[in-house]
ZALUMSE-563376 format. One record per residue (C-alpha): residue in one letter; x, y, z. Coordinates in steps of 0.05 Angstrom, whole numbers, padded with zeros to 5 digits, always signed. Last residue first. Layout:
N
aXYZ/...
***
This chain:
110
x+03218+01248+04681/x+03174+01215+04626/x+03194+01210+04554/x+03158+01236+04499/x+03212+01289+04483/x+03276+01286+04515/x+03280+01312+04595/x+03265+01374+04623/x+03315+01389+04679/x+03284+01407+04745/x+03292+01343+04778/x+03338+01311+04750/x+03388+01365+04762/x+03437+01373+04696/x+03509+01378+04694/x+03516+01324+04742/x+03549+01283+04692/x+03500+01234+04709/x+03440+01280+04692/x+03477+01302+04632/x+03498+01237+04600/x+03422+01213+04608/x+03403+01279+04573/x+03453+01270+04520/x+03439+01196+04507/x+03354+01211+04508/x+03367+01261+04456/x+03417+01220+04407/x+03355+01163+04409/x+03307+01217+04389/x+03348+01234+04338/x+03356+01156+04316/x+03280+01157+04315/x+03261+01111+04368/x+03217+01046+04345/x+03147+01056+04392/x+03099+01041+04338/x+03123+00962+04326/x+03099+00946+04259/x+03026+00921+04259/x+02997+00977+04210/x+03056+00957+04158/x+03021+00895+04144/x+03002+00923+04073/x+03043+00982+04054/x+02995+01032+04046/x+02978+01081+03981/x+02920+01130+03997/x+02892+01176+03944/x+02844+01230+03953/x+02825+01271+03887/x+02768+01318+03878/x+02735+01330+03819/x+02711+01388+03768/x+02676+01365+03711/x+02702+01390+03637/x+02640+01380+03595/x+02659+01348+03527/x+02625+01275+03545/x+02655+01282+03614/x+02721+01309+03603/x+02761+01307+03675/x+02785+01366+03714/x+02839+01362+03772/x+02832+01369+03857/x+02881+01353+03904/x+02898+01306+03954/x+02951+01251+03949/x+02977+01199+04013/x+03033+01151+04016/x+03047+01091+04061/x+03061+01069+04129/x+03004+01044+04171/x+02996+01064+04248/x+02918+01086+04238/x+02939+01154+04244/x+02975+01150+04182/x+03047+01162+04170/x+03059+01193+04104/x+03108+01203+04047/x+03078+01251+03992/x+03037+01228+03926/x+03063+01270+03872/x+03021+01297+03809/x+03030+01292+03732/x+02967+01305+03695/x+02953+01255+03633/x+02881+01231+03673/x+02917+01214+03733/x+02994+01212+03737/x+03026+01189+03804/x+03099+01206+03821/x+03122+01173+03895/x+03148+01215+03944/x+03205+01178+03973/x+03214+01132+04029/x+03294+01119+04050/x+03292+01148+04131/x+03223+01143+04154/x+03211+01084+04116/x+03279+01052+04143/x+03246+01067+04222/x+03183+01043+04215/x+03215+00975+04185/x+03219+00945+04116/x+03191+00879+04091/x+03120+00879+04124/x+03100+00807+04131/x+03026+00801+04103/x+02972+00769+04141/
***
């Protein structure tokens, strides 16, 4: 199996849209997380192709995916979620915020 060379985190920040041309037209394939875990990029759309003079109607779905990127770690904090849980921490010790009423960072458990 594949090493993936960049982490959740680095695609999140540096990926790009990537430009894809099919059939002479110019579309972009956006930055995407899929549900499966794998990092990538994903194109839907629809364009016409010449089918012996006939222009046919078809639909487009396009996945790219970084192979091995499925079996990154999933749970690699976001650096604003980081900032969150930091506040709310600061907060609660600070006093300024009563554990148990104050709602803390999202995802995380009181």
């Amino acid at each position: 199996m594949a090493k993936c060379p960049v982490t959740r985190g680095e695609f999140r920040e540096r990926a790009q849209p990537v430009k894809i041309e099919i059939n002479g037209i110019p579309m972009m394939a956006e930055v995407k997380e899929f549900s499966t875990g794998s990092l990538g990029w994903y194109l839907n759309g629809k364009s016409l192709i010449d089918v012996g003079g006939k222009q046919v109607s078809v639909q487009i779905g396009l996945n790219l995916t970084i192979v091995g990127s499925k079996d990154l770690p999933k749970d690699e904090p976001t650096t604003q979620s980081t900032e969150l849980e930091d506040t709310y921490s600061e907060a609660v010790e600070l006093g300024t915020k009563d554990e148990a009423t104050a709602q803390p960072p999202l995802g995380e458990e009181k």
